[in-house]
Rosetta silent file (secondary structure, phi, psi, omega in degrees, C-alpha in Angstrom):
SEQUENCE: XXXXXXXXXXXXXXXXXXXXXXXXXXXXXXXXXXXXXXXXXXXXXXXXXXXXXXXXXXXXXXXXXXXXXXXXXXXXXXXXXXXXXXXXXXXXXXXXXXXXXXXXXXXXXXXXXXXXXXXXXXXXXXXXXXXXXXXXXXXXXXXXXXXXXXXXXXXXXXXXXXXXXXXXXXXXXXXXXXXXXXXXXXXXXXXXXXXXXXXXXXXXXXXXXXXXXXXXXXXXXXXXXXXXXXXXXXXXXXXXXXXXXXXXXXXXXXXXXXXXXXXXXXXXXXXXXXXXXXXXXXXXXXXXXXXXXXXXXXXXXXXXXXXXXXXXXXXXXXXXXXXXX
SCORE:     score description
SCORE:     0.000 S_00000001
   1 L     0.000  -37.259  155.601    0.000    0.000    0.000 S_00000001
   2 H   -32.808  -58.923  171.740    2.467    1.739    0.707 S_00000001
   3 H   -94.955    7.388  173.759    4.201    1.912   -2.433 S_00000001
   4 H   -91.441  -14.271  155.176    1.017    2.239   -4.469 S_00000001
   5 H   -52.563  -51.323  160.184    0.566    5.161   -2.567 S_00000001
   6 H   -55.745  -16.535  178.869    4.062    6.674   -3.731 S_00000001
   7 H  -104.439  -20.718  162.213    3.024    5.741   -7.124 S_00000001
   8 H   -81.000  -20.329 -179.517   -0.081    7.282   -7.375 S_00000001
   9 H   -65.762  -24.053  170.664    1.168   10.614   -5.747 S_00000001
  10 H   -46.865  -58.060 -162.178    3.790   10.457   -9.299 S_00000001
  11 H   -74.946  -15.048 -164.793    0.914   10.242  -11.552 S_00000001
  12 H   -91.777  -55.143  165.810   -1.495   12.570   -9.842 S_00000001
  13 H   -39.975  -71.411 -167.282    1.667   15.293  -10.421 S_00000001
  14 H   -56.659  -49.773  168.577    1.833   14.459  -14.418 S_00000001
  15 H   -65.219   18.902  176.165   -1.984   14.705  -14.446 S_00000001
  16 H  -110.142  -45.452  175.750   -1.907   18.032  -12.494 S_00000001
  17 H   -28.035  -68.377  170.234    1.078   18.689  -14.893 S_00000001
  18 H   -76.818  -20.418  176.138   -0.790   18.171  -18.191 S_00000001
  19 H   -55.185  -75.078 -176.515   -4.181   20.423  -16.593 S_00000001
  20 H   -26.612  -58.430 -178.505   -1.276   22.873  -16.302 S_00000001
  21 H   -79.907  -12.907  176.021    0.065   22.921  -20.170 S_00000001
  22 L   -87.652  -85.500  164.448   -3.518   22.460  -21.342 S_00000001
  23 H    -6.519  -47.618  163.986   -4.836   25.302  -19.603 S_00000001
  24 H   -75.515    0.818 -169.300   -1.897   27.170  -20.997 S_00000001
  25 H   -87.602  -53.324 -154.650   -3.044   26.272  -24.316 S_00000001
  26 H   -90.098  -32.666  159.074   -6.343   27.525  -23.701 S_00000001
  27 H   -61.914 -102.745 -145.677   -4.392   30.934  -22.329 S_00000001
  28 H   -33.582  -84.607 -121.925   -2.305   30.939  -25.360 S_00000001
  29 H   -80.641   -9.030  172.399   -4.826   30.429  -28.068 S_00000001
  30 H   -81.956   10.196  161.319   -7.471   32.975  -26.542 S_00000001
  31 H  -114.474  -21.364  169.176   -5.027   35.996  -27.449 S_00000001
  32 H   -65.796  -47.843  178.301   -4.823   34.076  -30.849 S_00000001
  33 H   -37.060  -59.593 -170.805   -8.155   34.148  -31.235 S_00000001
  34 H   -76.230    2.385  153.088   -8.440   37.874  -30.538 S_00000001
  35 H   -61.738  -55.530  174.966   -5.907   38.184  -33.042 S_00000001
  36 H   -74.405  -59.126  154.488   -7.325   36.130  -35.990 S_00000001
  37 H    -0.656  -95.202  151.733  -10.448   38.405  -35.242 S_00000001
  38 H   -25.863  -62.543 -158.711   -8.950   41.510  -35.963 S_00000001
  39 H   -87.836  -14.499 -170.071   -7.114   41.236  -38.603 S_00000001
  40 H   -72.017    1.363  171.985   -9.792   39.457  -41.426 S_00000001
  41 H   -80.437  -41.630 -175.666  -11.868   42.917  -40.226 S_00000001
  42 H   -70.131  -50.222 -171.384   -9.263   45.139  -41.325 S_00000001
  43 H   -49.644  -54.803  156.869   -8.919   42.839  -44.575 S_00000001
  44 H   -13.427  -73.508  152.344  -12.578   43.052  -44.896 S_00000001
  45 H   -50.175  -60.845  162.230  -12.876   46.475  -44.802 S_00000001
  46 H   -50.954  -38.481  159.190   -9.900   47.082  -47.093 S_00000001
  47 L   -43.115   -9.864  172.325  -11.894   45.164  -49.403 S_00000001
  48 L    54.038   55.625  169.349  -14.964   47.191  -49.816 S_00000001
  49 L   -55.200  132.421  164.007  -16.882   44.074  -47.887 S_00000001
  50 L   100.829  -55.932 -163.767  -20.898   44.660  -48.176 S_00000001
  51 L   -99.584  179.263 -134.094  -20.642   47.113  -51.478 S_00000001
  52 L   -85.027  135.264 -164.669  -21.795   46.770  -54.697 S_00000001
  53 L    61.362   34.086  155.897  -18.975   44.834  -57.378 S_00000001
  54 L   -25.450  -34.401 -164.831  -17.288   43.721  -54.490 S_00000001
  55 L    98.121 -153.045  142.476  -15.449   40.409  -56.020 S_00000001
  56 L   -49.142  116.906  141.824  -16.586   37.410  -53.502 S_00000001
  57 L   -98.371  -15.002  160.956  -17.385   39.327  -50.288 S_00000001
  58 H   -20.038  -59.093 -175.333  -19.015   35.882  -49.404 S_00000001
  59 H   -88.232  -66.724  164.845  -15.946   33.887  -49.768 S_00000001
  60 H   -15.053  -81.463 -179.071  -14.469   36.877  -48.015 S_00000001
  61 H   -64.130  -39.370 -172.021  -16.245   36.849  -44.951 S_00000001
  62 H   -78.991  -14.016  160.702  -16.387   32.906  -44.223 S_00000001
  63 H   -23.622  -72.884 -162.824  -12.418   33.160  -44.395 S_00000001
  64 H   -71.404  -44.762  169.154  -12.036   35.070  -41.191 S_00000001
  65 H   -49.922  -64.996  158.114  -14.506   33.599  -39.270 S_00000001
  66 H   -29.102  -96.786  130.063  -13.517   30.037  -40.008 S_00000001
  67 H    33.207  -51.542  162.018  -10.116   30.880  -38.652 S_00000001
  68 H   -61.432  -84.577  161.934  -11.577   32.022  -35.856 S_00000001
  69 H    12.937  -75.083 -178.709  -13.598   29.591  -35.230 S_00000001
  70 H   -56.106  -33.335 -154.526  -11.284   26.948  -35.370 S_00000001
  71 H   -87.889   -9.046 -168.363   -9.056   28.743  -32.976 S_00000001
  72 H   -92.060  -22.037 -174.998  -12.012   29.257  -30.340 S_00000001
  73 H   -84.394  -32.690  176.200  -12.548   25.104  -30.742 S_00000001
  74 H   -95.687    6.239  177.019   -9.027   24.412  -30.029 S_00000001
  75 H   -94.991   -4.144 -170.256   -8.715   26.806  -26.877 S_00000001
  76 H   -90.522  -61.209 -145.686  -12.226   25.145  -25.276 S_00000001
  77 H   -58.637  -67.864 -177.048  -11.012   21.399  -26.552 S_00000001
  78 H   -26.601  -58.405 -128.868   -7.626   22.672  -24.024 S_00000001
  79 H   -77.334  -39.566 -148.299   -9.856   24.614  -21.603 S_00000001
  80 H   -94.309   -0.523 -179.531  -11.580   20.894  -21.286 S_00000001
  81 H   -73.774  -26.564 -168.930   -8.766   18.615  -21.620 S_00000001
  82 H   -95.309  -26.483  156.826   -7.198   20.261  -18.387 S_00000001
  83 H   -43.097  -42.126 -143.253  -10.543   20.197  -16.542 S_00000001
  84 H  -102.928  -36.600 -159.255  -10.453   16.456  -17.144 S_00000001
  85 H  -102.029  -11.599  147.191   -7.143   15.971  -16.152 S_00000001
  86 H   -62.944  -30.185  159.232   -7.373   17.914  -13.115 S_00000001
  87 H   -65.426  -31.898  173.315  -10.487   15.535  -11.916 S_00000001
  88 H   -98.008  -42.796  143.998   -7.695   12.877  -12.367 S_00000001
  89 H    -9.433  -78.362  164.705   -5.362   14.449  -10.386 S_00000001
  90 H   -51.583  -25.271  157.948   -7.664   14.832   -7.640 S_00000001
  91 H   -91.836  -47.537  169.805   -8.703   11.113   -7.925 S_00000001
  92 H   -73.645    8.103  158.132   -5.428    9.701   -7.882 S_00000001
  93 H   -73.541  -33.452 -174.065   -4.518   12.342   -5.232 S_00000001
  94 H   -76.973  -74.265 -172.549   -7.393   11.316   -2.989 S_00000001
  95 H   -35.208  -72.746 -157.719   -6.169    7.204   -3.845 S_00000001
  96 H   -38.180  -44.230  168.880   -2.474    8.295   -2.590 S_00000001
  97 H   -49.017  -51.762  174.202   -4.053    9.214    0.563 S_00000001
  98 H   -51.945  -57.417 -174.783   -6.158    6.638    1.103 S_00000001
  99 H   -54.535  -45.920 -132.165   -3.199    3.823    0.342 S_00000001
 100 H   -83.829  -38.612  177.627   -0.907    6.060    2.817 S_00000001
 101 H   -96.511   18.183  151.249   -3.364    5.843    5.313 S_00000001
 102 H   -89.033  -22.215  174.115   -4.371    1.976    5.391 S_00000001
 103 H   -65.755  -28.864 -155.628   -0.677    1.450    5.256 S_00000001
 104 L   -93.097  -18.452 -170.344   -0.334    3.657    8.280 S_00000001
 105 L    66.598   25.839 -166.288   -3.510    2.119    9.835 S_00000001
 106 L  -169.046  161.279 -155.534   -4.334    5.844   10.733 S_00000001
 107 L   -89.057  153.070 -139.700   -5.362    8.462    9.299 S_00000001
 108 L   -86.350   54.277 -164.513   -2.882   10.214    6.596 S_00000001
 109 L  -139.126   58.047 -153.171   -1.701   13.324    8.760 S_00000001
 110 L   -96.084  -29.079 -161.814    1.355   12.348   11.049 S_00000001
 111 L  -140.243 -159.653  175.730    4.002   14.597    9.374 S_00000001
 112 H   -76.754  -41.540  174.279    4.480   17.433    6.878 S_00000001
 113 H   -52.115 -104.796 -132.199    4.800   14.984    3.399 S_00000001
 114 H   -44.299  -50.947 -156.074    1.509   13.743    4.645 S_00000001
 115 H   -66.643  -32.994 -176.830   -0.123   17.069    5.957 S_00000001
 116 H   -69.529  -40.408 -154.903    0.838   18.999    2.075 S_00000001
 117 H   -70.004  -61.547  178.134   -0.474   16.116    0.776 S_00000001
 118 H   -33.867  -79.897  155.017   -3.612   16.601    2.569 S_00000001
 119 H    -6.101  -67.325  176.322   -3.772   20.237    2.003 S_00000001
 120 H   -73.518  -30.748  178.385   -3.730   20.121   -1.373 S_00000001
 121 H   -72.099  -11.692  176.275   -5.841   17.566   -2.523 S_00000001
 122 H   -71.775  -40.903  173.548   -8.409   19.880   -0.345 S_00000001
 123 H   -63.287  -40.126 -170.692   -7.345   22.975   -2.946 S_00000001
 124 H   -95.997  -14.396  168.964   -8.347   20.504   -5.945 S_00000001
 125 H   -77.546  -28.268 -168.191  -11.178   19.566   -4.575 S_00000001
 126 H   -79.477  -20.877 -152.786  -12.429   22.846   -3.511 S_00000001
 127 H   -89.729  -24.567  179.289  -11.154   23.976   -6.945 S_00000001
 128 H   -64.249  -61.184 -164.155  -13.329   21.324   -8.671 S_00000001
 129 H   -68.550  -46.675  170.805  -16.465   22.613   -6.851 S_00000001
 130 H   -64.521  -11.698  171.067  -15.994   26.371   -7.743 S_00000001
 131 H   -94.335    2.406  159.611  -15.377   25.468  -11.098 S_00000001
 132 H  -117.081   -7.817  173.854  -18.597   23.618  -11.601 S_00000001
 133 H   -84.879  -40.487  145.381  -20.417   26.090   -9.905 S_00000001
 134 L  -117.743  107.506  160.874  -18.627   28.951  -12.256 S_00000001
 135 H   -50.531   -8.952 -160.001  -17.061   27.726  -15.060 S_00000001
 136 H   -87.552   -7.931 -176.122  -16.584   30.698  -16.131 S_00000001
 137 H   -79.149   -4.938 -156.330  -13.516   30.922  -13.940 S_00000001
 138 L   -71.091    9.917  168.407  -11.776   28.372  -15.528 S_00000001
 139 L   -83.302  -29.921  164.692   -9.109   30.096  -16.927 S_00000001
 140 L   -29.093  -25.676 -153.355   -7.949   30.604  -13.006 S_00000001
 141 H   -88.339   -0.409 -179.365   -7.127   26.767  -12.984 S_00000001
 142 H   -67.108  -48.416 -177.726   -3.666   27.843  -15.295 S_00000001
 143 H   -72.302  -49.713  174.629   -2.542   29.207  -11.962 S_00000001
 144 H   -48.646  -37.437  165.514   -4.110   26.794   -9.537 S_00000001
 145 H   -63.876  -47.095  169.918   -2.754   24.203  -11.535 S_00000001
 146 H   -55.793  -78.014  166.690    0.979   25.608  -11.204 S_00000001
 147 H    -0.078  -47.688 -168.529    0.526   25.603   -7.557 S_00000001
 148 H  -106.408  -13.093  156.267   -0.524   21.737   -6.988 S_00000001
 149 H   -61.338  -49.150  174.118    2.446   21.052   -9.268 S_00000001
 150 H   -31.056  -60.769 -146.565    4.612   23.034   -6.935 S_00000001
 151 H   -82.645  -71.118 -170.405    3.662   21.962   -3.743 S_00000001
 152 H   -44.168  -34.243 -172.289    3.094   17.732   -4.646 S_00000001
 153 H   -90.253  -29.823 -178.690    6.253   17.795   -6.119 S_00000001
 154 H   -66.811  -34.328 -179.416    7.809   19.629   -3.043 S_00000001
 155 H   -77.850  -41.189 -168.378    6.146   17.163   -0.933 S_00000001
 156 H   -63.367  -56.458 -172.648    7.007   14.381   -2.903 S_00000001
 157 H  -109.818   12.893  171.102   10.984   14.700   -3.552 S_00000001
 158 L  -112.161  -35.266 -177.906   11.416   17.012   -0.753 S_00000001
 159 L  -123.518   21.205  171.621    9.624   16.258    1.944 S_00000001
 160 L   -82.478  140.799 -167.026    8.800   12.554    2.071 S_00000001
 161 L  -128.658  136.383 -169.974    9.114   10.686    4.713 S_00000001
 162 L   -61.836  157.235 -169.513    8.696    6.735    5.073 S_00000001
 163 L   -68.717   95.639  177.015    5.523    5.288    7.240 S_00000001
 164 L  -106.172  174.567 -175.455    6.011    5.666   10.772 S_00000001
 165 L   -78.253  167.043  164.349    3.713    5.047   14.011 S_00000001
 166 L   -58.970  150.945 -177.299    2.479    8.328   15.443 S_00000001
 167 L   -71.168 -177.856  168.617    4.111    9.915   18.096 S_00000001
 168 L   -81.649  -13.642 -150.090    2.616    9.335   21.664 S_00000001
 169 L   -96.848  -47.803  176.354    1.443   12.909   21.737 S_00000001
 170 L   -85.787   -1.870 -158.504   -0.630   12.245   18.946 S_00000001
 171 L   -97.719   75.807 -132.639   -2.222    9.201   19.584 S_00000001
 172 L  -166.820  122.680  178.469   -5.290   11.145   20.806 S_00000001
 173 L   -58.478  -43.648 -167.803   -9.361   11.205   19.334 S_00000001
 174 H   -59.652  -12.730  175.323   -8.185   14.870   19.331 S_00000001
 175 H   -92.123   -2.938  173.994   -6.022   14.479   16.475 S_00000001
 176 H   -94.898  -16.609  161.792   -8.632   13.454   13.933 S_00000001
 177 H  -103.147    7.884  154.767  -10.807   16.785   14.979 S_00000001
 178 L   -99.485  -70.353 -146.355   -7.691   19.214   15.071 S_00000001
 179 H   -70.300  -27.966 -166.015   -5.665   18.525   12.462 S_00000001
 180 H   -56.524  -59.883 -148.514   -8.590   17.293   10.227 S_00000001
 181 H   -73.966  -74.629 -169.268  -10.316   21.137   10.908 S_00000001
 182 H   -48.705  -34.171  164.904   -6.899   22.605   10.677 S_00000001
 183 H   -69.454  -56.042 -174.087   -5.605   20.643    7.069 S_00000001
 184 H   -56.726  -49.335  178.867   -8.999   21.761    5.739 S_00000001
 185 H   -32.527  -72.123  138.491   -8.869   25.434    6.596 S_00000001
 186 H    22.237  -83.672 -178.131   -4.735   25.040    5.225 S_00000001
 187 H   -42.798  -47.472 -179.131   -6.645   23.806    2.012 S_00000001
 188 H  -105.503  -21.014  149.642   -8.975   26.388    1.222 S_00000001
 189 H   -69.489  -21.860  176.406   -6.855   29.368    2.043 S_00000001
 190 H   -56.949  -48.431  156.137   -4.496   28.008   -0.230 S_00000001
 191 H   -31.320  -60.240 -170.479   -7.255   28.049   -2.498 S_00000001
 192 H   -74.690  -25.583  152.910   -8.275   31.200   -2.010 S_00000001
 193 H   -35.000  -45.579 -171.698   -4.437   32.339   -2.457 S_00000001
 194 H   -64.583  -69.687  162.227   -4.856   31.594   -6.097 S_00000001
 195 H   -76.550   -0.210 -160.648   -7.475   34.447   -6.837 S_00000001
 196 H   -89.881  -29.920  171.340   -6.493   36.821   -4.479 S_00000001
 197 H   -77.364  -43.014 -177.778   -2.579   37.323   -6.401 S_00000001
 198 H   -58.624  -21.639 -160.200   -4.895   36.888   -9.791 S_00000001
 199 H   -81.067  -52.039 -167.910   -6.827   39.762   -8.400 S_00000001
 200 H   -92.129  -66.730 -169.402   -4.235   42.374   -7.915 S_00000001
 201 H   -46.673  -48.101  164.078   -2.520   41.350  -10.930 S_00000001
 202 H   -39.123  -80.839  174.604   -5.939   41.838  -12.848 S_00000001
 203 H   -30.026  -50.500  168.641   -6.946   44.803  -10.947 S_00000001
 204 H   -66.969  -32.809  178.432   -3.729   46.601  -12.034 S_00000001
 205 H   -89.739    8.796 -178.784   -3.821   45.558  -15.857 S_00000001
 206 L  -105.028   -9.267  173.982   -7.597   46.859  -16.140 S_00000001
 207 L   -93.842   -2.576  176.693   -6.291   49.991  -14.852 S_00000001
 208 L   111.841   12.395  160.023   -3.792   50.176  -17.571 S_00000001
 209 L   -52.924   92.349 -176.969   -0.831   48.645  -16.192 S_00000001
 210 L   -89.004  -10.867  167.950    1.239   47.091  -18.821 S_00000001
 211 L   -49.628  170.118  163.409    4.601   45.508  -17.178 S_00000001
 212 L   -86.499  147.356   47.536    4.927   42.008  -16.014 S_00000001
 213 L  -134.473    7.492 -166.677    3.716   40.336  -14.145 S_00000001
 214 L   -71.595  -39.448 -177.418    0.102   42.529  -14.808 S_00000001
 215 L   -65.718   -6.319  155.391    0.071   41.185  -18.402 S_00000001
 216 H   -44.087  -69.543 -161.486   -0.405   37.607  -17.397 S_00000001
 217 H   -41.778  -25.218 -175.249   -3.644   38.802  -16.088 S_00000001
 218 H   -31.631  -68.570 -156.048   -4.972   39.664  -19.887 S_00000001
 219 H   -87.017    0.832 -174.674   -7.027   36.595  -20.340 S_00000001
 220 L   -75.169  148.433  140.773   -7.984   36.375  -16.345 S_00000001
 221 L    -3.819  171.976  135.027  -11.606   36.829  -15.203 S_00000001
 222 L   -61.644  129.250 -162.926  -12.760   40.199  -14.153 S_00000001
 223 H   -57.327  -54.703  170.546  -10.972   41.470  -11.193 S_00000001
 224 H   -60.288   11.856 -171.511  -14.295   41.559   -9.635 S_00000001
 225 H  -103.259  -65.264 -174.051  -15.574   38.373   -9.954 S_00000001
 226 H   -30.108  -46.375 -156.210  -11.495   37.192   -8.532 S_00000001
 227 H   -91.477  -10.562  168.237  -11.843   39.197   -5.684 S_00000001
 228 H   -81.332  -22.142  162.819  -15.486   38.255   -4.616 S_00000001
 229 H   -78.532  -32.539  178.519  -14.225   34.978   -4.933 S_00000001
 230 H   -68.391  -54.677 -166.661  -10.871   35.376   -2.667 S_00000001
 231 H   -71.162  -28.419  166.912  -13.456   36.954   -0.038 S_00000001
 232 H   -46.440  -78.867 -168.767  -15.847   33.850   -0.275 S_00000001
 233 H   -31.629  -30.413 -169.603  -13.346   31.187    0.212 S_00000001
 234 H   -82.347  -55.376 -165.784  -11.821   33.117    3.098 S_00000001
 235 H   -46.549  -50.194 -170.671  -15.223   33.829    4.829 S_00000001
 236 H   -89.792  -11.924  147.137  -15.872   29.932    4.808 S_00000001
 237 H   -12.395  -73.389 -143.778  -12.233   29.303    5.778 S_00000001
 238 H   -67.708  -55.456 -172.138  -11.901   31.744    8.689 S_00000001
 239 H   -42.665  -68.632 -158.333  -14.896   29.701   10.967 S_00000001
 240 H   -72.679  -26.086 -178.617  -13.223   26.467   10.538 S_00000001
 241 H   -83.062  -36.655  154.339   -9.470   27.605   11.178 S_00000001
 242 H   -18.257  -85.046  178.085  -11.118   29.183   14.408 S_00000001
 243 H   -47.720  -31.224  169.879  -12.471   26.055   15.482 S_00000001
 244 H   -52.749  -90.590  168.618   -9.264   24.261   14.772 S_00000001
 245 H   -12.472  -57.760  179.485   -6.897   27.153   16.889 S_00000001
 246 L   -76.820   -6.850 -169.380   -9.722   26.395   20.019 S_00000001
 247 L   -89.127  -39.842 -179.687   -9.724   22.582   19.309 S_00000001
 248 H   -51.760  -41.534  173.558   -5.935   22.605   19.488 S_00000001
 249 H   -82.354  -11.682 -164.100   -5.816   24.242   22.818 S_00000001
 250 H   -89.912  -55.014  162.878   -8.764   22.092   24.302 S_00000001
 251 H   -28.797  -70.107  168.242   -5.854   19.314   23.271 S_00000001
 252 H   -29.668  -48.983 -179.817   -3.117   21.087   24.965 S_00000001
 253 H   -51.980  -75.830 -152.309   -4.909   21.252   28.229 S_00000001
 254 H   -79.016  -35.434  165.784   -5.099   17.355   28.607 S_00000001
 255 H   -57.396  -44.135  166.343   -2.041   16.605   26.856 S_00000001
 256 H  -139.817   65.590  148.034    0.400   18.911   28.696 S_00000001
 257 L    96.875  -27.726 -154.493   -1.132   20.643   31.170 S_00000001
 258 L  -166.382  124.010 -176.805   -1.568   24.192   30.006 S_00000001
 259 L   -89.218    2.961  135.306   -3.982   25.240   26.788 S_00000001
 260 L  -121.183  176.364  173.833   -1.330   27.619   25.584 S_00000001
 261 L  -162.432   20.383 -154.570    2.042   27.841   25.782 S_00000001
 262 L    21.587   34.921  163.414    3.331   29.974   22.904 S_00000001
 263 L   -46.160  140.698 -172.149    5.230   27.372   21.351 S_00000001
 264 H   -49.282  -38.619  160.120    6.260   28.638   17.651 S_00000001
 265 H   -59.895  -48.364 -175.939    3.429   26.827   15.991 S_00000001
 266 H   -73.439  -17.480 -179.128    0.797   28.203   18.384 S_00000001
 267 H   -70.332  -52.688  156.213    2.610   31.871   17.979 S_00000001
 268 H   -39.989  -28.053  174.588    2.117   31.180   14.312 S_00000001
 269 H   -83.290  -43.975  167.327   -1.417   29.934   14.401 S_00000001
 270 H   -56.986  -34.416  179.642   -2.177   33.272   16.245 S_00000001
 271 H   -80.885  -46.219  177.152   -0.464   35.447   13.835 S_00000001
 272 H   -65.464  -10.681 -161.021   -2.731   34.086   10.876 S_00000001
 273 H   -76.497  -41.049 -168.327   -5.728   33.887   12.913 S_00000001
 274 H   -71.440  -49.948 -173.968   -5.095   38.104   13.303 S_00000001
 275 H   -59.841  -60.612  159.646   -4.336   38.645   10.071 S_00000001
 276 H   -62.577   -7.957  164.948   -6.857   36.980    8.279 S_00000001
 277 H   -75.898   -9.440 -168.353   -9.241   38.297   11.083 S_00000001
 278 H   -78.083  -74.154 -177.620   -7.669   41.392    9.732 S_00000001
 279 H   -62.284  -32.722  165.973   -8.465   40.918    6.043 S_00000001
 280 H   -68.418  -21.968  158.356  -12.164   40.121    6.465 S_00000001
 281 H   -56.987  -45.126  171.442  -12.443   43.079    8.788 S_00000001
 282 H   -63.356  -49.489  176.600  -10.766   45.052    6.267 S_00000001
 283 L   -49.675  -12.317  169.766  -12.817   43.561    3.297 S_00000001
 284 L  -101.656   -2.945 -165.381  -16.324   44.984    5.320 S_00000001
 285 L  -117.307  119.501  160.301  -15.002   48.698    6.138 S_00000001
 286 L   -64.366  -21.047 -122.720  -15.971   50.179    3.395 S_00000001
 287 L  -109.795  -54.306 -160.055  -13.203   53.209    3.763 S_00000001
 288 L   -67.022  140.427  176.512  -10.442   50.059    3.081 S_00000001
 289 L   -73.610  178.737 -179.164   -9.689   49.683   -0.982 S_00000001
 290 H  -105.430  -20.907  153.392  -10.120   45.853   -1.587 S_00000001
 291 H  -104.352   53.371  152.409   -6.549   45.510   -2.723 S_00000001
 292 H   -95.655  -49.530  127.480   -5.371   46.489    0.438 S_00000001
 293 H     1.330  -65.688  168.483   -7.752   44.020    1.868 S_00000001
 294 L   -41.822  -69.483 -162.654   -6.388   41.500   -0.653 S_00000001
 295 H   -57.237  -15.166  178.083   -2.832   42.116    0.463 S_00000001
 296 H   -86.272   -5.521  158.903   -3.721   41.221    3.893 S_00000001
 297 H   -39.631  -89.001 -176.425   -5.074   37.807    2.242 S_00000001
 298 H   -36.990  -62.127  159.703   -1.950   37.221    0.654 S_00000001
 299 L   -64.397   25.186 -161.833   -0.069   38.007    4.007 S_00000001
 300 L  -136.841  -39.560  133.643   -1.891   35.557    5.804 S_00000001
 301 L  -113.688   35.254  114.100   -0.998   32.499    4.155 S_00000001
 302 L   -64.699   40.688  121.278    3.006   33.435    4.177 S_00000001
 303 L   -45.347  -82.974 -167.413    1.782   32.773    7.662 S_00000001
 304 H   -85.218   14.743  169.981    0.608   29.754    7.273 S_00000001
 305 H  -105.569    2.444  168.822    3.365   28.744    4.814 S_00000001
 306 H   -88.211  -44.373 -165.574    5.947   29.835    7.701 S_00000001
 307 H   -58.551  -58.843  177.353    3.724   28.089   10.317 S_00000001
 308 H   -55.162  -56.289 -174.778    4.081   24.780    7.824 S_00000001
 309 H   -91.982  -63.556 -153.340    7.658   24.952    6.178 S_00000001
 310 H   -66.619  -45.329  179.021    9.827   27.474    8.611 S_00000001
 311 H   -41.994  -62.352  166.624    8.347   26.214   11.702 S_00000001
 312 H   -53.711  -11.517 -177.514    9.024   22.623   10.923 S_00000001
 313 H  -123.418  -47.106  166.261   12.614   23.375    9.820 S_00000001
 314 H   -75.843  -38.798  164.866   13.906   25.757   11.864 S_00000001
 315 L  -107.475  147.565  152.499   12.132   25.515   15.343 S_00000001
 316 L   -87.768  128.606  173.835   12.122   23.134   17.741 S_00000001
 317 L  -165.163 -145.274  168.945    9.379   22.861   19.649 S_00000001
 318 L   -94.492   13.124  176.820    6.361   20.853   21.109 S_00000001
 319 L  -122.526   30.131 -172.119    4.621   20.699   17.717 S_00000001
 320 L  -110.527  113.892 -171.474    7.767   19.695   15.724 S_00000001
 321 L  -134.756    8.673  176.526    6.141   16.588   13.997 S_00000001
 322 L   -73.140  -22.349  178.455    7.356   17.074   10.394 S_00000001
 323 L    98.617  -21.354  178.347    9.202   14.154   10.108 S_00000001
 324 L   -80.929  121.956  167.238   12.473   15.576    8.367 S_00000001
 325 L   -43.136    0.000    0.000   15.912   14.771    9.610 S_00000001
């Protein structure tokens, strides 16, 4: 089980891989499009299209169109190939889990390879359900996809670690309602990460920004629709990392004694809880712009990606459970 786990997390990366390069396809060929557009109108038009001894304007006009056409069939055929292949991602990402945790006889969240794993497949899942409720988003998944490429392969050749028992610390009902509440939360700001950088990168090319990195943004959504989206995801986040942060300490008590202790992970879990209590505060005062709001998004999980990576690597502490030598 074990090593069918390791073999499905491989393939769930090449299928996140190709969603990535299809999706860029479907980015690529939708400035071709608006390209092939344009110019059989100027041709058109040079052409005295519509008046009288024209030549073919018939033959004229289905040229350009055609052209089009074709090029709007092969950026959807992309748009749906990486949609497909992102649903297979997310099922052999969910199988990788599953194997790791009948191998483990426990559920698949002991160390950091396990907990990114966890994490993420919660971002493709969450990513699946906003994308069938608007599709219309789906050029977002070019970036989302880069992301779950990132991280499973960071987890994979960086931060895997072979199947061990649980620590004594952890062996606890409490670890299947904290970490459970806390990997999901993890999961859907990381989600929510995704539009909230697409957002300000929009939001700056619709104001007429033309440098990189705003011209990526061309083919994105409307900054509003990104940024009402960043503010959902967070809003149903925010509850659940709550619940986690209070679940954690109700743990603390009967494991050692004392329901805080500022240990670097709980100083970290405290700094995101204010910050993103920050950004939804900001995101309701009307007075605040929303990407100022945004940026406090954005700061909020390099929080939690300090809380995850730097904690686990740098400090020692009573939460240091990653598993890396």
């Amino acid at each position: 089980m074990s090593a069918l786990s390791d073999q499905l997390v491989s393939l769930a990366i090449l299928a996140y891989l190709i969603a990535m390069i299809s999706h860029a396809v479907e980015y690529a060929l939708g400035n071709a499009r608006a390209r092939v557009t344009a110019a059989p109108a100027r041709e058109l038009v040079g052409a005295g299209v519509g008046a009288v001894g024209g030549g073919t304007p018939g033959v004229r006009a289905a040229t350009g169109p055609s052209a089009a056409d074709r090029t709007a069939r092969r950026a959807r055929l992309g748009g749906l190939i990486a949609v497909a292949a992102t649903v297979l991602g997310a099922l052999l990402h969910l199988g990788a889990l599953v194997t790791r945790g009948l191998a483990a006889d426990r559920m698949p969240w002991g160390n950091m390879y396990e907990f990114v794993l966890t994490g993420t497949w919660i971002g493709a899942a969450g990513w699946l359900v906003v994308l069938w409720q608007r599709p219309q988003l789906r050029r977002l998944g070019l970036f989302l996809s880069l992301v779950m490429v990132l991280l499973v392969a960071t987890a994979e050749l960086v931060l895997y670690t072979p199947i061990v028992p649980l620590v004594p610390a952890l062996n606890s009902y409490w670890f299947v309602i904290h970490v459970s509440t806390i990997v999901f939360a993890s999961g859907i700001f990381l989600l929510g990460a995704v539009p909230a950088v697409a957002f300000l990168m929009r939001s700056g090319y619709e104001r007429g920004r033309r440098s990189f990195p705003y011209t990526l943004a061309k083919r994105l959504p409307a900054a509003a629709a990104l940024e009402r989206l960043t503010f959902v995801l967070h809003a149903f986040a925010f509850p659940v990392f709550t619940f986690a942060v209070i679940a954690g300490a109700i743990w603390a008590e009967a494991a050692w004694g004392r329901p805080w202790g500022w240990d670097p992970k709980e100083t970290w879990s405290f700094i995101s809880w204010v910050i993103y209590a920050g950004y939804l505060h900001a995101r309701a005062t009307p007075s605040v712009r929303r990407n100022v709001a945004t940026w406090l998004a954005i700061a909020g999980f390099l929080t939690m990606l300090m809380n995850l990576f730097g904690v686990n690597i740098f400090f020692e502490g009573l939460h240091s459970y990653g598993g890396l030598d």
